[in-house]
Every structure is written in C-alpha cells, then in structure tokens.
C-alpha angles and dihedrals in degrees: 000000000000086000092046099047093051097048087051089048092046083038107245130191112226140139104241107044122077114282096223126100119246126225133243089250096052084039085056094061106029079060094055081041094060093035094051081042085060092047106057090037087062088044091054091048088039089056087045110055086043086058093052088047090054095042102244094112117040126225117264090195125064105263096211090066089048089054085047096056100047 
C-alpha cells in the first residue's frame, strides 16, 4: 500500500495503478497518508527494539555475528 501510494503521488506509470491523474488536493493527503504510515511503522521498530533491549522479545539474529560486525 505505502509503495503503491507513493508511485500514484510521483506519477508514476505503471500497469497495475489507476491510469488517471490525481489532483493536488488526493496527492495532499496521500502524502500525510505515506508520512503518518512511516511513522507508525518507526514507532513499532522503535518498541521493538526497546522490548529486545529490555528482554521481553527475544533476537531472531546471532548475536555474535552482530558484535562482529559493529
């Protein structure tokens, strides 16, 4: 949905959106759209992470491997 939105607000040319120009007023909010999409989206990773930090949510990656890389 995020992908989508954005390629019909930069105009993009593609199959399988819909072939009509939008206008300044639907490319307004599908922008506020994509930007309060973004911003749930870092709020859930940032809760994440915070709950791996704290040890309520285990890692799903080897840890070693992370160490090594910073």
């Amino acid at each position: 949905l995020l992908s989508s939105l954005e390629d019909i607000t930069k105009n993009i040319d593609i199959e399988y959106l819909p072939k009509r120009r939008w206008c300044a007023l639907e490319n307004k909010r599908a922008h506020y759209m994509i930007k309060d999409i973004n911003k749930l989206l870092k709020e859930r990773r940032m809760m994440r992470s915070l709950e791996k930090f704290v040890g309520g949510r285990l890692y799903e990656t080897d840890l070693g491997l992370l160490q090594r890389t910073i």
